[in-house]
VOBA-1610 file (N, C-alpha, C; in pm, whole numbers, padded with zeros to 5 digits, always signed):
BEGIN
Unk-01830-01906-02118Unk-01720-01882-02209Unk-01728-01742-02267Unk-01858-01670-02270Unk-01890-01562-02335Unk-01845-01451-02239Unk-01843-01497-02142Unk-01757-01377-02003Unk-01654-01380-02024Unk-01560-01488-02060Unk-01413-01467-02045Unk-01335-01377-02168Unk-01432-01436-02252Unk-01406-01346-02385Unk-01426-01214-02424Unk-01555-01198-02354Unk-01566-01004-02303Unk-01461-01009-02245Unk-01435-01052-02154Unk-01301-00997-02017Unk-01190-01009-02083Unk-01139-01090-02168Unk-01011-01057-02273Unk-01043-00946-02406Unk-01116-00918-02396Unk-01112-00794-02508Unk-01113-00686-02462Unk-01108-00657-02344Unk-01044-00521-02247Unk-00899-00503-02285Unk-00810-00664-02303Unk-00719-00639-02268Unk-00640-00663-02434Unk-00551-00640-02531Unk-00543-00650-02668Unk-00404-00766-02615Unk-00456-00804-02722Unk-00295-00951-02726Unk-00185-00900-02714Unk-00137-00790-02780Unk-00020-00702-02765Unk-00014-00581-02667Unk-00079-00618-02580Unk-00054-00523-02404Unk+00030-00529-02387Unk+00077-00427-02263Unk+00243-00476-02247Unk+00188-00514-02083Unk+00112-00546-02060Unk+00050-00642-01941Unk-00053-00714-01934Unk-00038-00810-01935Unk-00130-00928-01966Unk-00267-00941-01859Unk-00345-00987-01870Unk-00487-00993-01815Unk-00452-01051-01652Unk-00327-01147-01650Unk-00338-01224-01524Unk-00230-01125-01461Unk-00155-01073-01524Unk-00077-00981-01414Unk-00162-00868-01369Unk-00227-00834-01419Unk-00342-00667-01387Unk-00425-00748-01280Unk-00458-00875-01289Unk-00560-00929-01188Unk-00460-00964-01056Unk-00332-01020-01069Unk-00207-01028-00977Unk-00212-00927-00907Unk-00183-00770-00989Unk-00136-00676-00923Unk-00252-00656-00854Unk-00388-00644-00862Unk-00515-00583-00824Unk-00499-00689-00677Unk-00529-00806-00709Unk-00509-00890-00596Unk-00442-00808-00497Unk-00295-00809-00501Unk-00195-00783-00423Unk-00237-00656-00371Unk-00275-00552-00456Unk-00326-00406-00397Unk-00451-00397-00295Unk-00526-00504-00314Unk-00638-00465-00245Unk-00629-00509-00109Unk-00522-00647-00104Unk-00478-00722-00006Unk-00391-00604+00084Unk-00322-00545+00042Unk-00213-00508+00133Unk-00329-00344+00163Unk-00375-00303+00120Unk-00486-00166+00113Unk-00554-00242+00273Unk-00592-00315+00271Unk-00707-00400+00366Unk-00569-00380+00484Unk-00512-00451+00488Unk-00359-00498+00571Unk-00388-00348+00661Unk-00336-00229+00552Unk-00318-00114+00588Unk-00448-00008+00674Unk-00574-00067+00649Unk-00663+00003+00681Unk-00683-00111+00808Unk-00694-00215+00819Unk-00705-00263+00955Unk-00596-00196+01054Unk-00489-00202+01015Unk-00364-00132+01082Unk-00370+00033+01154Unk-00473+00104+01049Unk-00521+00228+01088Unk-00629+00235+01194Unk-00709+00129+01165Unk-00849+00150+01225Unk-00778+00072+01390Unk-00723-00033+01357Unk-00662-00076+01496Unk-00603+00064+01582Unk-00517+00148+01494Unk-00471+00281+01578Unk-00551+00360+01622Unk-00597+00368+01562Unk-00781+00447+01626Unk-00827+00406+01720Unk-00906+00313+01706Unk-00921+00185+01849Unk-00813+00238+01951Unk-00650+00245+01945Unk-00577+00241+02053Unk-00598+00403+02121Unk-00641+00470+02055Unk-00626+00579+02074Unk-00724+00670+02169Unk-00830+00606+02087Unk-00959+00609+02166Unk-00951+00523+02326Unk-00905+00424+02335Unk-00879+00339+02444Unk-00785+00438+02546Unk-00691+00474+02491Unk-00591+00569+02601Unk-00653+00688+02619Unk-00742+00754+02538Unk-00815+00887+02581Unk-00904+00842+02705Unk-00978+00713+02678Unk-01083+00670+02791Unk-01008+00663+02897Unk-00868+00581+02922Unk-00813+00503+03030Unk-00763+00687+03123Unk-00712+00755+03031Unk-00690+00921+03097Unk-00809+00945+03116Unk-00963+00989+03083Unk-01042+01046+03147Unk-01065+00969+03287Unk-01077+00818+03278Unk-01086+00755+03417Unk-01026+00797+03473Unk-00881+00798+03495Unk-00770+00811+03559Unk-00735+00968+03599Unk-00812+01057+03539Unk-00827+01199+03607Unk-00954+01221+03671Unk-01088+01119+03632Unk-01189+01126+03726Unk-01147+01092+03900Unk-01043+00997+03887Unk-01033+00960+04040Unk-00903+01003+04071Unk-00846+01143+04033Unk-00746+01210+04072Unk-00776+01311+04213Unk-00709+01315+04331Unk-00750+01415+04450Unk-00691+01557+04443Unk-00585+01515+04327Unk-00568+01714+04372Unk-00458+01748+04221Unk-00452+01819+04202Unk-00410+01880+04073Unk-00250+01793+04043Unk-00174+01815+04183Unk-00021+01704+04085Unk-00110+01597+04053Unk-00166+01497+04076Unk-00195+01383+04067Unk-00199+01391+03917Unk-00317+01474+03907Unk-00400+01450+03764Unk-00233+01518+03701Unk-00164+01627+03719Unk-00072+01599+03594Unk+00012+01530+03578Unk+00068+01432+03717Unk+00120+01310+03660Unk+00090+01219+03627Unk-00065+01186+03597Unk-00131+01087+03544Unk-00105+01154+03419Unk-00151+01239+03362Unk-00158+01290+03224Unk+00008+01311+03144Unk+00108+01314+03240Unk+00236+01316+03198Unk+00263+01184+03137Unk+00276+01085+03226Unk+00268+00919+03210Unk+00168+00900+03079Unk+00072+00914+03093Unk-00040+00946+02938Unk+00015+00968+02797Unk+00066+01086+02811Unk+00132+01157+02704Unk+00228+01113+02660Unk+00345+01040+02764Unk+00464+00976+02758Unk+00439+00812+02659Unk+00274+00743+02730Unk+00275+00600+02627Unk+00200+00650+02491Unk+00134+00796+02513Unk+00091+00848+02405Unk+00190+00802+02281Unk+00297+00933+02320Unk+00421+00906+02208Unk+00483+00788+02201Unk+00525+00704+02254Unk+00585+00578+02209Unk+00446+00500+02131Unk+00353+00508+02172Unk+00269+00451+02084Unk+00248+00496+01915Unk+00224+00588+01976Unk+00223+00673+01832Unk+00322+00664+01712Unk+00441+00670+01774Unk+00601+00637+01737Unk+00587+00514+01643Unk+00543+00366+01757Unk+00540+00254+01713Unk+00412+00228+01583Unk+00310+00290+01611Unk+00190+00316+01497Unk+00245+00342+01384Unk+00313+00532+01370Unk+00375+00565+01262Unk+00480+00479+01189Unk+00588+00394+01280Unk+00678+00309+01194Unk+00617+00189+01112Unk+00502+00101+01175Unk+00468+00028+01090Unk+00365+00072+01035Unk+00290+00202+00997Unk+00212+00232+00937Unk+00292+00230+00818Unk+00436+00326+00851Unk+00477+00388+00715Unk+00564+00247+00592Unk+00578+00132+00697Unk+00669+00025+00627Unk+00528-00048+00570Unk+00413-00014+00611Unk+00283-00079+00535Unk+00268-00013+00388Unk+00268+00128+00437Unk+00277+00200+00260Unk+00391+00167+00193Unk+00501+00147+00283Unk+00624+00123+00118Unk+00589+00003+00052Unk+00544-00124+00137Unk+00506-00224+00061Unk+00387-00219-00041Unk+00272-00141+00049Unk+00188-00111-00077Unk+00248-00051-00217Unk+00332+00050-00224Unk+00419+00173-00298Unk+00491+00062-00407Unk+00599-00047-00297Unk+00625-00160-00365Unk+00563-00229-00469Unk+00416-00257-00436Unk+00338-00329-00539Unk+00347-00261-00679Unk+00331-00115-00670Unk+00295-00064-00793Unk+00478-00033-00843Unk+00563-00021-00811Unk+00691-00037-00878Unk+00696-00156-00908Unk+00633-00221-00874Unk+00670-00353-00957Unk+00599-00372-01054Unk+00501-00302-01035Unk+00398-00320-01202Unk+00470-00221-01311Unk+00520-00132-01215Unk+00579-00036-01353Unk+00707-00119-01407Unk+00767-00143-01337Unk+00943-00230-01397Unk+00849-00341-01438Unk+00751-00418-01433Unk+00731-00547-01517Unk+00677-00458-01678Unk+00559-00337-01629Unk+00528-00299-01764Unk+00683-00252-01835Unk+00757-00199-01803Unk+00858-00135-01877Unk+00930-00222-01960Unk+00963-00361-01851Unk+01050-00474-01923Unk+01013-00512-02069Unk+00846-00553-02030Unk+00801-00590-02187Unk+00740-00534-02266Unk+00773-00337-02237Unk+00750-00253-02348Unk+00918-00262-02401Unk+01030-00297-02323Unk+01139-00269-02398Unk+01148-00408-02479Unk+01145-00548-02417Unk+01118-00624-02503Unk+01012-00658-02649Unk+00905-00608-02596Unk+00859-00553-02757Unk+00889-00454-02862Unk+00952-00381-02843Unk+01055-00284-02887Unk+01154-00316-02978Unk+01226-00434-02901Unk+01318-00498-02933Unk+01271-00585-03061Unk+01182-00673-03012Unk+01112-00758-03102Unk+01085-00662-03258Unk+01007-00583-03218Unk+00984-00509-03319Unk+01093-00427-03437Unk+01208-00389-03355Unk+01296-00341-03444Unk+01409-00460-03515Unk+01395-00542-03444Unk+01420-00690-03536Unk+01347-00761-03598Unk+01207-00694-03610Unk+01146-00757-03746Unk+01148-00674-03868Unk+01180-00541-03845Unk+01192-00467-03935Unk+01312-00454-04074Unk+01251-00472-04197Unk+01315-00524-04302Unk+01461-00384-04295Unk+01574-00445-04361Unk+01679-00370-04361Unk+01710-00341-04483Unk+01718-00207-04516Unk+01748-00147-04653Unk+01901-00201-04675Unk+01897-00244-04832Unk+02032-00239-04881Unk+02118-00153-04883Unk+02272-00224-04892Unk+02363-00127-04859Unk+02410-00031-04990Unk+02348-00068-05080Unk+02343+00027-05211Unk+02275+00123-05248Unk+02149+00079-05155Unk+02022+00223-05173Unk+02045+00325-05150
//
């Protein structure tokens, strides 16, 4: 019980984000961070794989066209690969990007709702003063 109570006094009763949304958002960030770095390291892997499959494939080339139309064909799944890498690399960061706009529009909501709260508790001078 003495942990949870350290771990809520990080956070003050009047945050404008509460202990389980910061642990939400963290969740969600580290999840989709992971998503994104397997996604990278997988491109790597592919990359390394097509450099190997071209050195084979110019080791057992007989005469110079060969090897540059092996290496043309190469270059050619190069770029579509690459292409296809970059598009879902980059729709991996907007979702990551996503996570944290959403922490900002949730913090904003209930800094304006406390705001609110607050200037409606505030006593109102008479209209004679």
């Amino acid at each position: 019980m003495a942990k949870a109570s350290a771990f809520e006094g990080f956070f003050p009763t009047n945050a404008l984000m509460p202990p389980e949304a910061v642990r939400d958002y963290c969740d969600r960030t580290v999840k989709k961070a992971a998503e994104l770095s397997r996604s990278l390291m997988n491109s790597f892997s592919q990359n390394v794989d097509g450099s190997f499959d071209l050195a084979t494939r110019l080791i057992h080339c007989n005469d110079p066209a060969e090897a540059m139309y092996a290496y043309k064909e190469w270059m050619n799944a190069r770029r579509d690969a690459l292409l296809a890498d970059s598009k879902g690399l980059a729709a991996q960061w907007l979702k990551l990007c996503d996570i944290e706009m959403d922490m900002v529009a949730s913090a904003t909501r209930r800094a304006a709702d406390q705001a609110q709260t607050n200037v409606s508790a505030m006593p109102r001078a008479a209209a004679g003063d």
